[in-house]
NUTIVEX-702795 format. One record per atom (N, C-alpha, C): atom name; x, z negated, y. Coordinates in Angstrom, 2 decimals, padded with zeros to 5 digits. Example, Ala and Ser with C-alpha at 12.3 -4.5 7.8 and 13.67 -1.06 7.14 Angstrom:
2
seza->N, u->013.19, w->-007.80, v->-005.69
seza->CA, u->012.30, w->-007.80, v->-004.50
seza->C, u->013.20, w->-007.80, v->-003.30
seza->N, u->012.85, w->-007.08, v->-002.25
seza->CA, u->013.67, w->-007.14, v->-001.06
seza->C, u->012.90, w->-007.87, v->000.03
END
This chain:
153
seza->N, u->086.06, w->-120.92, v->147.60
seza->CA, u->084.74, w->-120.30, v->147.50
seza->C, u->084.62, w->-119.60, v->146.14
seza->N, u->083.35, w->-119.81, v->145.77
seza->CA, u->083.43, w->-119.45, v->144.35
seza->C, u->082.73, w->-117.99, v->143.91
seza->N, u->083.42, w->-117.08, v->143.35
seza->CA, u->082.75, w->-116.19, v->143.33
seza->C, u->083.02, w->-115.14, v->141.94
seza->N, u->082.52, w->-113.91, v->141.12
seza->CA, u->082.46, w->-113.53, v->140.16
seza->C, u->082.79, w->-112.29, v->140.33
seza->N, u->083.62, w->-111.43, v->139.56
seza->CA, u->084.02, w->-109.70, v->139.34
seza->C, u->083.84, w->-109.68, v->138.18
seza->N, u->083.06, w->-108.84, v->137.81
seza->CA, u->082.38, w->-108.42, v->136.67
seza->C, u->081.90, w->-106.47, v->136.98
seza->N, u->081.61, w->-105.73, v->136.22
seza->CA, u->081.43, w->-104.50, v->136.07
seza->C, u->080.04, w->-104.34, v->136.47
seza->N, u->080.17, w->-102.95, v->137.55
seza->CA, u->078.86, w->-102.59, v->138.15
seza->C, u->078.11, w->-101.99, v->137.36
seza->N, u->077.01, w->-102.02, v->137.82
seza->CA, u->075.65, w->-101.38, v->136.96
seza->C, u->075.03, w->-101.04, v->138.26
seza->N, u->073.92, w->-100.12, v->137.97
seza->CA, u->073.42, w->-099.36, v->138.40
seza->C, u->072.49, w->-100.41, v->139.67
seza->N, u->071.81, w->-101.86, v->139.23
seza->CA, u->071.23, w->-102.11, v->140.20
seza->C, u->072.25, w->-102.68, v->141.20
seza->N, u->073.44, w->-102.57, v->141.19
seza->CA, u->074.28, w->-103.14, v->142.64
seza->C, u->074.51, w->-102.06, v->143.58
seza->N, u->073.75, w->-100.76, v->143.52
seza->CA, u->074.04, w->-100.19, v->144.22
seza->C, u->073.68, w->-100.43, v->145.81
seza->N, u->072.83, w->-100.94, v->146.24
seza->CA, u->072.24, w->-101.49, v->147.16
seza->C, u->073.59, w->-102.47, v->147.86
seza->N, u->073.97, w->-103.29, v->147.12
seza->CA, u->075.03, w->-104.18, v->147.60
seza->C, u->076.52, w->-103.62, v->147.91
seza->N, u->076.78, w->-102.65, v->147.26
seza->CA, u->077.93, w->-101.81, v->147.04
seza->C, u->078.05, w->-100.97, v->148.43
seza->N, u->076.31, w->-100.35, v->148.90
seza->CA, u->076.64, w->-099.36, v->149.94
seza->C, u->076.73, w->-100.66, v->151.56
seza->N, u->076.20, w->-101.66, v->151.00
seza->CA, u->076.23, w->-102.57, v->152.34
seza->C, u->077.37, w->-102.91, v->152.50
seza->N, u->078.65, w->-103.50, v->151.22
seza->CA, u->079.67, w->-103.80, v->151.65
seza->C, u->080.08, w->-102.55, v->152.11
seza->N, u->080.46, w->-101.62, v->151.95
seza->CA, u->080.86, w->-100.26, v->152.69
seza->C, u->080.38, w->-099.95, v->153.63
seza->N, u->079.29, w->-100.01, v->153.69
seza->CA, u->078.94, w->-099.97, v->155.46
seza->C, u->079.50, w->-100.71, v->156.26
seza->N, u->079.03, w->-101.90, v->156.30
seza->CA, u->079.56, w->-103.19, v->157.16
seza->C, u->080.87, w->-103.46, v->157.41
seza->N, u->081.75, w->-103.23, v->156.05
seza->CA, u->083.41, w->-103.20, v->156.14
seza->C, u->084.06, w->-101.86, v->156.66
seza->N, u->083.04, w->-100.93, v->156.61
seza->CA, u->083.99, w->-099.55, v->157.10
seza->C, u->083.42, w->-099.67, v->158.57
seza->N, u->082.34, w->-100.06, v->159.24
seza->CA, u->082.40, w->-099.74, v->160.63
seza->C, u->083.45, w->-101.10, v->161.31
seza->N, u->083.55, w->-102.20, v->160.85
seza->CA, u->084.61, w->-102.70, v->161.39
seza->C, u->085.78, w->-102.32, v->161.09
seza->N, u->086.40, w->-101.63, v->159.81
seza->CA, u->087.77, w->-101.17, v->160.01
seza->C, u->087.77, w->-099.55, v->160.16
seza->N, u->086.72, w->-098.94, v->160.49
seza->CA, u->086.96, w->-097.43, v->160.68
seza->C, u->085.76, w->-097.31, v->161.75
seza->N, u->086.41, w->-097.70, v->162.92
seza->CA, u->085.52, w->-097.19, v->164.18
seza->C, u->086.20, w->-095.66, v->164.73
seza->N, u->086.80, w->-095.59, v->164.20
seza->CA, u->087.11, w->-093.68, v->164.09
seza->C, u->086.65, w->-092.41, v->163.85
seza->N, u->086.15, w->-093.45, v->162.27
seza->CA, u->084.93, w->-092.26, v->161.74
seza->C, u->083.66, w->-091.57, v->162.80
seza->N, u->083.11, w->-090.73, v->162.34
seza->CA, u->082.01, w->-089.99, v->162.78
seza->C, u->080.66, w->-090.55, v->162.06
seza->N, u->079.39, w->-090.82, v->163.24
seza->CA, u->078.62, w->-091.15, v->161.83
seza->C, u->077.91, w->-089.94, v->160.96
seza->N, u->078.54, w->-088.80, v->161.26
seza->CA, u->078.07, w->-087.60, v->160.36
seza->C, u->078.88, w->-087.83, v->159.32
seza->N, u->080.11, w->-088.04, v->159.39
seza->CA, u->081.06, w->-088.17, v->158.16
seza->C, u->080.53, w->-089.13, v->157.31
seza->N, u->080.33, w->-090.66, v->157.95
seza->CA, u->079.28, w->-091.51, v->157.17
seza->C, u->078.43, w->-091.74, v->156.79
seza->N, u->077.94, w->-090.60, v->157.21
seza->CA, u->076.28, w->-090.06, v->156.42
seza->C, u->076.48, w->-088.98, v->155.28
seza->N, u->077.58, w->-088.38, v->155.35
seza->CA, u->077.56, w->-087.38, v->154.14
seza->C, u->078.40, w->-088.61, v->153.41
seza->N, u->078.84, w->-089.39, v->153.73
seza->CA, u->079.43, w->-090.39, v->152.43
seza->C, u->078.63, w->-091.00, v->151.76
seza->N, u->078.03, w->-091.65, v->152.66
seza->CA, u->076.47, w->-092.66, v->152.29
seza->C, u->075.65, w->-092.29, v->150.91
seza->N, u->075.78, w->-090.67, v->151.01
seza->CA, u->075.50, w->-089.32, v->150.10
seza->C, u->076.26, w->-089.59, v->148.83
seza->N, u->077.42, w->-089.59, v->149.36
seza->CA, u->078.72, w->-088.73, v->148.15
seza->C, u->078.71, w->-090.26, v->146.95
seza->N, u->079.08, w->-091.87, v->147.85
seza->CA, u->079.02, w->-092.66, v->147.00
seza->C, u->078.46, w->-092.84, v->145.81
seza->N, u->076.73, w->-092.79, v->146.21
seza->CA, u->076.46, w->-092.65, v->144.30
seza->C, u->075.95, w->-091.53, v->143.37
seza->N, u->076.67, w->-090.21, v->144.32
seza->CA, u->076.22, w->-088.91, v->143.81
seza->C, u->077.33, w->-088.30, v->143.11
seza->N, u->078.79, w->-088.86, v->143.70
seza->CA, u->080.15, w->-088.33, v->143.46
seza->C, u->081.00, w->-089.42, v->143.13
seza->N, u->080.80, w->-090.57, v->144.23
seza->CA, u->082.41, w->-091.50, v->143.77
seza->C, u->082.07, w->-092.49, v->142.56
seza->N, u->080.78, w->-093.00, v->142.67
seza->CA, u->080.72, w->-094.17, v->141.10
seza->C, u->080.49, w->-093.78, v->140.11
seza->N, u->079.87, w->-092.33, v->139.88
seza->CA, u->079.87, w->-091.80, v->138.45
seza->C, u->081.25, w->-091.52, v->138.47
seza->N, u->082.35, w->-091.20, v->138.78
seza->CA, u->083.76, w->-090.47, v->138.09
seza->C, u->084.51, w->-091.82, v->138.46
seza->N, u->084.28, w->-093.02, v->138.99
seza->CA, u->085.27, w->-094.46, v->139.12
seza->C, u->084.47, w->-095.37, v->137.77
seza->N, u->085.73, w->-096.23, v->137.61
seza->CA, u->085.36, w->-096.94, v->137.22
seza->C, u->085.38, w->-098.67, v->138.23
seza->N, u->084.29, w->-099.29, v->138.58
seza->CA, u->083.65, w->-099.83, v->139.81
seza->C, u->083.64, w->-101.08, v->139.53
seza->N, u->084.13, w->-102.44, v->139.72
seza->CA, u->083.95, w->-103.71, v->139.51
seza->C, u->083.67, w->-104.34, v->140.95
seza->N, u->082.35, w->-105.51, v->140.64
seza->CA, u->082.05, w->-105.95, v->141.70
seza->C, u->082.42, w->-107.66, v->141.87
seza->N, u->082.21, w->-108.02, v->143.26
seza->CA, u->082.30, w->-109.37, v->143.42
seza->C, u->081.47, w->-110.19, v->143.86
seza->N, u->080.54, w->-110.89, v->143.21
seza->CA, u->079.27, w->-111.39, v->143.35
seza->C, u->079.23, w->-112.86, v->143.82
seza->N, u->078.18, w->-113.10, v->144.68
seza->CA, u->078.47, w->-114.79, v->144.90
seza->C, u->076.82, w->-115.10, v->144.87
seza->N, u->076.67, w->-115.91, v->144.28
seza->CA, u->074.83, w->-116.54, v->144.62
seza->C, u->073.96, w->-115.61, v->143.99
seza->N, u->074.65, w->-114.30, v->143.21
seza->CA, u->073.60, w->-113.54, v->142.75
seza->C, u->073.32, w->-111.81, v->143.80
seza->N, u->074.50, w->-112.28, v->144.30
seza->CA, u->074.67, w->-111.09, v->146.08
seza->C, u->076.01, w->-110.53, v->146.16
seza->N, u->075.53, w->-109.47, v->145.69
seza->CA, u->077.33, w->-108.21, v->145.70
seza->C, u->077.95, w->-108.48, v->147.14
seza->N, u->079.15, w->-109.26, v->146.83
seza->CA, u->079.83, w->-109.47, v->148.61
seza->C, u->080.67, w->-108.67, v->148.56
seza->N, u->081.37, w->-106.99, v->147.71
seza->CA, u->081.88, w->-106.47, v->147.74
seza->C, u->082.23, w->-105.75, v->146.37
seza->N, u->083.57, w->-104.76, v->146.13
seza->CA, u->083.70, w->-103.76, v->145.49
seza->C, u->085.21, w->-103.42, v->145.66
seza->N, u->085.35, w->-103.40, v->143.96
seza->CA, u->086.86, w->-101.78, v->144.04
seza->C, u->086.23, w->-100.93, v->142.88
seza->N, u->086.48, w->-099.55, v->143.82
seza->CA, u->086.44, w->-098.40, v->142.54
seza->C, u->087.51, w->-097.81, v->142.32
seza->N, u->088.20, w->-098.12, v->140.97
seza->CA, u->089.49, w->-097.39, v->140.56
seza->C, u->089.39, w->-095.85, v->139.45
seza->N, u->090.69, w->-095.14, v->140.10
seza->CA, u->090.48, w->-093.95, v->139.38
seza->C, u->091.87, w->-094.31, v->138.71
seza->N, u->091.91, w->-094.42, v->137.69
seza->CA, u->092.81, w->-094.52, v->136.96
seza->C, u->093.71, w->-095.91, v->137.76
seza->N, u->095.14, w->-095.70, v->137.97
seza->CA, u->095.38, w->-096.44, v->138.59
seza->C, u->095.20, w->-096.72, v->140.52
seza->N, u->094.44, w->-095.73, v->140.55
seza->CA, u->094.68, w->-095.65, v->141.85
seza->C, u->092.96, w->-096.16, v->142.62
seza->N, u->093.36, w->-096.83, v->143.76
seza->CA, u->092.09, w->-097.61, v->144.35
seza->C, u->091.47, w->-096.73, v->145.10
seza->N, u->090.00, w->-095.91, v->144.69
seza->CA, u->089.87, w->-095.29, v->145.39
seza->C, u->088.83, w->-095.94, v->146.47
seza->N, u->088.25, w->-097.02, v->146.45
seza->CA, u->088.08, w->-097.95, v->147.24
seza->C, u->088.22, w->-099.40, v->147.07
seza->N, u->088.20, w->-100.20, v->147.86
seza->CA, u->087.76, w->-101.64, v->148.22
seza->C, u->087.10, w->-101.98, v->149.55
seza->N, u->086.10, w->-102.66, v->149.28
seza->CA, u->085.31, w->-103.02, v->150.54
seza->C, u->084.80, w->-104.40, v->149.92
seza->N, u->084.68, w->-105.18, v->151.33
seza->CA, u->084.31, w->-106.66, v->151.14
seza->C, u->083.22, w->-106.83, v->152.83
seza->N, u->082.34, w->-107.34, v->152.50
seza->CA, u->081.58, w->-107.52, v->153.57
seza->C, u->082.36, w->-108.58, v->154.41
seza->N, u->082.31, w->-107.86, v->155.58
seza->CA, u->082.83, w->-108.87, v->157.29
seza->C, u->082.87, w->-110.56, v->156.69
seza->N, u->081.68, w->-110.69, v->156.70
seza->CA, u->081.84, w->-112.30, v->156.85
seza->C, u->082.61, w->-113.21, v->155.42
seza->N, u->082.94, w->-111.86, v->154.90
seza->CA, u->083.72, w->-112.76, v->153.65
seza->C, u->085.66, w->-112.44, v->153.20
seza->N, u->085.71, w->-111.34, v->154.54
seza->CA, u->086.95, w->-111.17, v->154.95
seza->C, u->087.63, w->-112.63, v->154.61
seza->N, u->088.62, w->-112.84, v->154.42
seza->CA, u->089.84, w->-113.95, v->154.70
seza->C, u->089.28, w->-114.64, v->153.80
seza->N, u->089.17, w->-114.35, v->152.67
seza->CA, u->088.67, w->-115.87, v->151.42
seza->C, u->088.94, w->-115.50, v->150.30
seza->N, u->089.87, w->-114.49, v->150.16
seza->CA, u->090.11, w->-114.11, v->148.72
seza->C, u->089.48, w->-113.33, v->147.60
seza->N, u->088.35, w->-112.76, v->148.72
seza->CA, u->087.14, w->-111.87, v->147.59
seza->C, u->088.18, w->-110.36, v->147.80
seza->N, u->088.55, w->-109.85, v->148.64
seza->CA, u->089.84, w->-108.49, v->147.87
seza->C, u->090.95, w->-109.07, v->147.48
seza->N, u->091.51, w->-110.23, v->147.46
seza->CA, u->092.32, w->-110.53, v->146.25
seza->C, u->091.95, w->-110.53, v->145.20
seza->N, u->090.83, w->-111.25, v->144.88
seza->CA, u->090.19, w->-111.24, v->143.60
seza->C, u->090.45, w->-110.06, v->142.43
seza->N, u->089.34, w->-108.87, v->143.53
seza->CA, u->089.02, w->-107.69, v->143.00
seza->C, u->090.48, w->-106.59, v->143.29
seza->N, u->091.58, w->-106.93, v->143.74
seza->CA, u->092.76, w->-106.23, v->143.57
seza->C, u->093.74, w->-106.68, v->142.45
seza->N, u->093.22, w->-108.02, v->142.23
seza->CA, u->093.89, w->-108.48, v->140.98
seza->C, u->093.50, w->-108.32, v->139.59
seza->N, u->092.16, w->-107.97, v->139.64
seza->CA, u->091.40, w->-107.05, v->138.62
seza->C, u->092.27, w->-105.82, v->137.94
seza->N, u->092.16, w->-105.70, v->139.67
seza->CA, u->092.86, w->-104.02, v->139.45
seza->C, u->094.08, w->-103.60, v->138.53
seza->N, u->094.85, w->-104.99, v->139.26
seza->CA, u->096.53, w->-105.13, v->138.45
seza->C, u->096.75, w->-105.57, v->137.07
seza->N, u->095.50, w->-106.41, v->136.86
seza->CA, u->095.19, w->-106.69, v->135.32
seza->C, u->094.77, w->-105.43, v->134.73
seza->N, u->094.50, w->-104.43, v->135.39
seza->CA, u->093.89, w->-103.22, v->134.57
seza->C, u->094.99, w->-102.46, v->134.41
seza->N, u->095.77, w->-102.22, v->135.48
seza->CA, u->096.42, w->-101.13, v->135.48
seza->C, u->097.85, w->-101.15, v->136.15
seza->N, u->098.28, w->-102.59, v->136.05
seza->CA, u->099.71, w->-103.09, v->136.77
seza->C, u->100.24, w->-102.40, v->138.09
seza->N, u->100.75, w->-101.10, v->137.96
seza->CA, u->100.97, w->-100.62, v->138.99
seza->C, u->100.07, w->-099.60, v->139.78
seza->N, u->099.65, w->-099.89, v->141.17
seza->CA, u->098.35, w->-099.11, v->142.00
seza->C, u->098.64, w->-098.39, v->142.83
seza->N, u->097.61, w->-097.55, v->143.32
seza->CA, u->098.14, w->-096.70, v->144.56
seza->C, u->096.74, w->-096.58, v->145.19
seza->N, u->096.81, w->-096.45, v->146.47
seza->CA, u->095.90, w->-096.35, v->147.49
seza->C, u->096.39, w->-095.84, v->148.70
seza->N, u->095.69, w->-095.01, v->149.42
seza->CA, u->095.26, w->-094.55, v->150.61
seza->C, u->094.43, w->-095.12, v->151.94
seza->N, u->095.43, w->-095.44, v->152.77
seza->CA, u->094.58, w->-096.04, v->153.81
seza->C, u->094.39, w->-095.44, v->155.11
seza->N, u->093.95, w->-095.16, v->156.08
seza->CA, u->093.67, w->-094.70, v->157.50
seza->C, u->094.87, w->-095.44, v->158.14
seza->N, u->095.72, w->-094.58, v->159.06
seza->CA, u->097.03, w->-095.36, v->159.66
seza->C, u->095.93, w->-096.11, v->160.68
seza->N, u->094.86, w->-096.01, v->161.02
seza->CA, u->094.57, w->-096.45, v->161.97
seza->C, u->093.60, w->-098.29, v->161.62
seza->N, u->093.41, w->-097.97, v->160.38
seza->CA, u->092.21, w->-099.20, v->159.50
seza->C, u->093.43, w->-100.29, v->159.50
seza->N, u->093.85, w->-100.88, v->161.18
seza->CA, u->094.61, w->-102.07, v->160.93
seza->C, u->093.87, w->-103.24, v->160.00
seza->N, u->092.47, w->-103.59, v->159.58
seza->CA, u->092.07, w->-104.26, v->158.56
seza->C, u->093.06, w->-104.30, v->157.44
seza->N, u->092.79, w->-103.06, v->157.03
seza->CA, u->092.96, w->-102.91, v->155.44
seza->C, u->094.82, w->-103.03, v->155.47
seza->N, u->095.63, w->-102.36, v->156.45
seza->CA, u->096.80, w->-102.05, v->156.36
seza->C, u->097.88, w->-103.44, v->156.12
seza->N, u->096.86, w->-104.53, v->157.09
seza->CA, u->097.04, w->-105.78, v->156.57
seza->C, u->096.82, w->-106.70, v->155.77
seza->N, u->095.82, w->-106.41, v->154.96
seza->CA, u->095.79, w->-106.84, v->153.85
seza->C, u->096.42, w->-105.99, v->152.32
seza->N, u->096.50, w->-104.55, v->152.34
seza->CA, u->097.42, w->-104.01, v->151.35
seza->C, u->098.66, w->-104.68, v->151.77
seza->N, u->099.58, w->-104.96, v->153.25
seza->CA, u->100.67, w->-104.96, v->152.87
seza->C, u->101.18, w->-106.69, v->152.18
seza->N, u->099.74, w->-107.58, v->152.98
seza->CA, u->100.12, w->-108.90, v->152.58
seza->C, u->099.92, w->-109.12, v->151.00
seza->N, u->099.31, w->-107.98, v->150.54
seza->CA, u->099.45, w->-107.78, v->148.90
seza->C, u->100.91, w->-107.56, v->148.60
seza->N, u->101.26, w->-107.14, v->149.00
seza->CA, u->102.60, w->-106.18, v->148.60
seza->C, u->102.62, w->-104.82, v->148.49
seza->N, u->101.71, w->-103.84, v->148.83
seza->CA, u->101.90, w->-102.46, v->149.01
seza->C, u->102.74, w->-102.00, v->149.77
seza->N, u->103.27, w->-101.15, v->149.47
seza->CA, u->104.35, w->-100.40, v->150.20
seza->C, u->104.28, w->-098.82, v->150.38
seza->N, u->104.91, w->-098.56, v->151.71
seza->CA, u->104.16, w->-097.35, v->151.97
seza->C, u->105.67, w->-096.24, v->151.06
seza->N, u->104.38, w->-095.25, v->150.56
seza->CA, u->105.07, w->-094.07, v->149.91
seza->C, u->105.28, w->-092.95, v->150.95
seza->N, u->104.39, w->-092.29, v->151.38
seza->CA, u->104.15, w->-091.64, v->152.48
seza->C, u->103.21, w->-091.06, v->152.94
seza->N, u->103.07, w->-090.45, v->154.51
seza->CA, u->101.92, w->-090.22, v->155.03
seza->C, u->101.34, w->-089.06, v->154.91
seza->N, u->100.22, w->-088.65, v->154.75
seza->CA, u->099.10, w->-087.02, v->154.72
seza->C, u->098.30, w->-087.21, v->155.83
seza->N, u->097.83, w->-086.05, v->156.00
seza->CA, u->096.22, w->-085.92, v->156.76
seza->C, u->095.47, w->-086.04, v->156.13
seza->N, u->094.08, w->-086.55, v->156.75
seza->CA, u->092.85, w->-086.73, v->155.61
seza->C, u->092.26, w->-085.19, v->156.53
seza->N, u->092.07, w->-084.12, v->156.00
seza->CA, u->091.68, w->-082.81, v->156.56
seza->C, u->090.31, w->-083.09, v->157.19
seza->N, u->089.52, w->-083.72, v->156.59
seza->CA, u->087.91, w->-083.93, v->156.84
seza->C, u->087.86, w->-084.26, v->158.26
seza->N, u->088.40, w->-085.20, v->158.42
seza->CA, u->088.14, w->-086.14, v->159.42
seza->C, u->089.65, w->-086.17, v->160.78
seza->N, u->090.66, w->-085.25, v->160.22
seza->CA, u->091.79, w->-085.18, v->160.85
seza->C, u->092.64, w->-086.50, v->161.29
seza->N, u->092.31, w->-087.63, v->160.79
seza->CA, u->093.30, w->-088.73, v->160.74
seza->C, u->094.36, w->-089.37, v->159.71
seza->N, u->095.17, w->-089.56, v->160.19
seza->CA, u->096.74, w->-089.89, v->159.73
seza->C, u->095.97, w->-090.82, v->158.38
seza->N, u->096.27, w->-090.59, v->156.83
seza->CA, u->096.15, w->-091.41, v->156.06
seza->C, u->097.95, w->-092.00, v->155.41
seza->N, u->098.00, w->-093.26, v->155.06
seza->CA, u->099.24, w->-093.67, v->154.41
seza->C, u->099.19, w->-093.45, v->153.28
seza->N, u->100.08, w->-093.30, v->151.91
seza->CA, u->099.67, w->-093.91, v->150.60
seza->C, u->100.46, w->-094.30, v->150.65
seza->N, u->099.94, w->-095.45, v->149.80
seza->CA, u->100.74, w->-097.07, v->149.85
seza->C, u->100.94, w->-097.27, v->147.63
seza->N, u->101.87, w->-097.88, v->147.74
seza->CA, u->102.37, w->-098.22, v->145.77
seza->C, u->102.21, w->-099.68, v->145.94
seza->N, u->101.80, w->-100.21, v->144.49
seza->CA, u->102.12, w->-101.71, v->144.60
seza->C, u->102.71, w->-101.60, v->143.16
seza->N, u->103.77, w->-102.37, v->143.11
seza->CA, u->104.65, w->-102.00, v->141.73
seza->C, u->104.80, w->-103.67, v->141.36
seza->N, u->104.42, w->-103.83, v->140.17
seza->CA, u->104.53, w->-104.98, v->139.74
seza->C, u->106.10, w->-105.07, v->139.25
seza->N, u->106.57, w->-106.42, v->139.85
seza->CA, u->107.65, w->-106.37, v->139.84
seza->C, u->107.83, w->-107.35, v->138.33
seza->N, u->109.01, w->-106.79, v->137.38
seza->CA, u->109.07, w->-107.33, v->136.30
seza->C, u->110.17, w->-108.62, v->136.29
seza->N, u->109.56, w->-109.63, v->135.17
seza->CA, u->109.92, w->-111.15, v->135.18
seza->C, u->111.29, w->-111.13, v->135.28
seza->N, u->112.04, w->-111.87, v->135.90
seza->CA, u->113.33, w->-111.79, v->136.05
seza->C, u->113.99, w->-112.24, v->134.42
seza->N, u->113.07, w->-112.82, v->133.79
seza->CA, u->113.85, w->-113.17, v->132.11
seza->C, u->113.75, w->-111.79, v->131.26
seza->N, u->112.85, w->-110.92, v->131.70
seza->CA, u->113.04, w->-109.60, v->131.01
seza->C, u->114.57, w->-108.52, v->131.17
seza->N, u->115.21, w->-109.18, v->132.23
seza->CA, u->116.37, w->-108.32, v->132.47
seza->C, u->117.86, w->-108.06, v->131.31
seza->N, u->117.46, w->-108.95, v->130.30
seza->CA, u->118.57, w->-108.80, v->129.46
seza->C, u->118.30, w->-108.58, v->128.48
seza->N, u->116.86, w->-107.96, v->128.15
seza->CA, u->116.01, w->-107.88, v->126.68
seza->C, u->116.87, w->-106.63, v->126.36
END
């Protein structure tokens, strides 16, 4: 399936809050929808002005999003029906082209996501509370592992 990551601008915001909607109530049926209403808020008031945000477009239609803070993912979301096709590989491989080694935070409970960071290769560092919302978060490392011909340089 063919599809494009390229850098957000201001009119994908519309597409940006749908993949986040749609992908967070299937992997975060935990949340509150008060919590997801003050997010709904925070996204383009707080998290895309201070990320830097690349999207994944198909037909002309944002099918998803990562916003990275430095190296670290402070989101990815991919709309439901485009789960399992390589649109968060895509945009995680962005990521690793940007910034080789990543870190992210996931909900112990977002079996979605926990399976797809680990079939990336993330590995868990260790666990916090998310205070807001009082559920178990992981942080997870993905360490690019170096070429085995570099070992005798």
């Amino acid at each position: 399936m063919h599809h494009t990551i390229r850098p957000y601008t201001e009119g994908d915001l519309s597409g940006v809050l749908s993949a986040w909607e749609n992908a967070s109530r299937v992997a975060h049926p935990f949340l509150t929808e008060e919590f997801l209403e003050t997010e709904r808020q925070n996204i383009p008031q707080i998290y895309l002005p201070m990320a830097d945000t690349w999207v994944a477009e198909r037909n002309g239609r944002v099918i998803g999003f990562i916003s990275l803070l430095g190296n670290e993912v402070g989101a990815i979301f991919v709309e439901p029906e485009y789960h399992g096709v390589g649109v968060g590989t895509a945009l995680m491989n962005k990521a690793r082209a940007l910034h080789g080694d990543l870190e992210v935070e996931v909900f112990a409970a977002n079996a979605i996501g926990r399976q797809f960071y680990g079939r990336y290769g993330f590995e868990l560092l260790h666990e916090t509370m998310h205070e807001e919302t009082g559920n178990k978060l992981l942080r997870l490392k993905f360490t690019h592992l170096p070429h085995q011909n570099n070992k005798h340089k």
